[in-house]
NUMAR-145710 format. One line per field, with one value per residue (C-alpha): residue number from 1; residue in three letters; x, y, z. Coordinates in nm, 3 decimals. Each point is the difference from the previous one (the first is absolute). Layout:
// residues N
n	(NUM,...) .
res	(ALA,...) .
u	(X,...) .
v	(Y,...) .
w	(Z,...) .
//
This chain:
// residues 99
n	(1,2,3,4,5,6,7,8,9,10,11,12,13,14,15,16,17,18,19,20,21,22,23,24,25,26,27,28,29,30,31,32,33,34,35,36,37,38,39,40,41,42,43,44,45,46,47,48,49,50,51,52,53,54,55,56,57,58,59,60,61,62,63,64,65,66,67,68,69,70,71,72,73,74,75,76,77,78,79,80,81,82,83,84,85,86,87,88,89,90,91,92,93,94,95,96,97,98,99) .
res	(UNK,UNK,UNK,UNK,UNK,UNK,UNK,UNK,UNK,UNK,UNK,UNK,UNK,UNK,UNK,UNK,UNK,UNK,UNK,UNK,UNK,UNK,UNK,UNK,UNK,UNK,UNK,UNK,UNK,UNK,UNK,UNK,UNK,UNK,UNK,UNK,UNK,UNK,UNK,UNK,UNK,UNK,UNK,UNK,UNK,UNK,UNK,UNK,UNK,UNK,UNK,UNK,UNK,UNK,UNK,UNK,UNK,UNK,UNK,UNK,UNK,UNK,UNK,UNK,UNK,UNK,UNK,UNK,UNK,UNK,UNK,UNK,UNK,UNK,UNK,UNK,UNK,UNK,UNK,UNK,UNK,UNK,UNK,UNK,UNK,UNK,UNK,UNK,UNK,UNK,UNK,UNK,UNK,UNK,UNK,UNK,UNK,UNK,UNK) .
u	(0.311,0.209,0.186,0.270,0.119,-0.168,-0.335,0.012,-0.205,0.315,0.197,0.089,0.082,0.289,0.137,0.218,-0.144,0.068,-0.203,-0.022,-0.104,-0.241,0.042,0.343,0.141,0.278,0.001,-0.077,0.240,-0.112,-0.053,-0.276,-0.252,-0.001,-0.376,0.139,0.216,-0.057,-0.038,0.389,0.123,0.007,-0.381,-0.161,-0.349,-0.102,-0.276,-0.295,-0.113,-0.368,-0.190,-0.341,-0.048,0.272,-0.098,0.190,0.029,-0.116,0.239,-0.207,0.158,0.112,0.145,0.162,-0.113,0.246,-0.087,0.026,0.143,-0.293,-0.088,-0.362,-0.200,-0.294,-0.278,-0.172,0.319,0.028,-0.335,0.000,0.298,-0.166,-0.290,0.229,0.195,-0.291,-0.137,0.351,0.072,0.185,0.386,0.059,-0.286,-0.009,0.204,-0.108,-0.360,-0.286,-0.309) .
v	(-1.409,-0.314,0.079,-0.256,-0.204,-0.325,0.101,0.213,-0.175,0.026,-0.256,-0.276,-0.302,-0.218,-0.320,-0.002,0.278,0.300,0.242,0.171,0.374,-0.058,0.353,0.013,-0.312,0.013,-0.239,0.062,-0.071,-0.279,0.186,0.206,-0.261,0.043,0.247,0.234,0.124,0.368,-0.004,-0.008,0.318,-0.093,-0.068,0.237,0.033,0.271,0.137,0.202,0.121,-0.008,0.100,0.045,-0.241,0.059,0.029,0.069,0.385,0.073,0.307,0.318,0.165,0.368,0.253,0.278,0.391,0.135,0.370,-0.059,-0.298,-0.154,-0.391,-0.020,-0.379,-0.071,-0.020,-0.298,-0.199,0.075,-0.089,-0.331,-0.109,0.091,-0.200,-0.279,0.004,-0.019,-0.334,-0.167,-0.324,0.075,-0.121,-0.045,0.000,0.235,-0.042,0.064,0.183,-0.163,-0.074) .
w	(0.075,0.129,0.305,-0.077,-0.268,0.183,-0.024,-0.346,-0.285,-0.252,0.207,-0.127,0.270,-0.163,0.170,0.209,0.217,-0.236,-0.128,-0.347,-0.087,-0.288,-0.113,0.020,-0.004,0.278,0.237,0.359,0.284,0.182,0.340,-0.191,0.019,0.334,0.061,0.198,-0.259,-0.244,-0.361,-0.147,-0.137,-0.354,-0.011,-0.269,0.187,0.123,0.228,-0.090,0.316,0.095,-0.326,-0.213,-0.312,-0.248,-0.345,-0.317,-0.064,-0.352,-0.115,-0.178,-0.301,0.119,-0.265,0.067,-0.082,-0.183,0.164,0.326,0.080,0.173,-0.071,-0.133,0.022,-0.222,0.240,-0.166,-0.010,0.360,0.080,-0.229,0.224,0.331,-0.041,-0.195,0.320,0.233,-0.169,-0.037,0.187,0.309,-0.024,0.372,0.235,0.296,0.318,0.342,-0.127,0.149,-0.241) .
//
């Protein structure tokens, strides 16, 4: 996570001296090239905290007994996905975990 707009991949550097949000595609003030400044307020990222690999959750099927109320899960589907889940590329590494 960039600290400030100056040192945040999505920034575009523009002559003369300004600065361009990639993501959003407002222009910086001027004085926020300057390093010691925060992110802006408009800027859409935000922080995950320290973390484990994120991978994409694969959703299981649940129905819904009709005497009780209870949700029921096929076990199979929910094991298919487990082990689909386990093997699936991670979609942003670890933070903070050593190996």
């Amino acid at each position: 996570m960039p600290e400030g707009c100056i040192v945040c991949p999505f920034a575009e550097r523009m002559p003369p001296g300004r600065t361009r949000c990639l993501i959003t595609c407002r222009i910086l003030a001027e004085n926020y090239n300057a390093p010691s400044h925060n992110r802006q307020g408009f800027c859409p990222l935000v922080d995950l905290g320290n973390h484990g690999d994120l991978k994409e959750f694969i959703d299981v099927t649940t129905t819904v007994n009709e005497d009780d109320g209870t949700q029921e899960v096929n076990l199979g589907e929910a094991f298919a996905a487990y082990f689909k889940m386990r093997e699936a590329p991670v979609v942003i590494e670890a933070e903070g975990a050593e190996e």
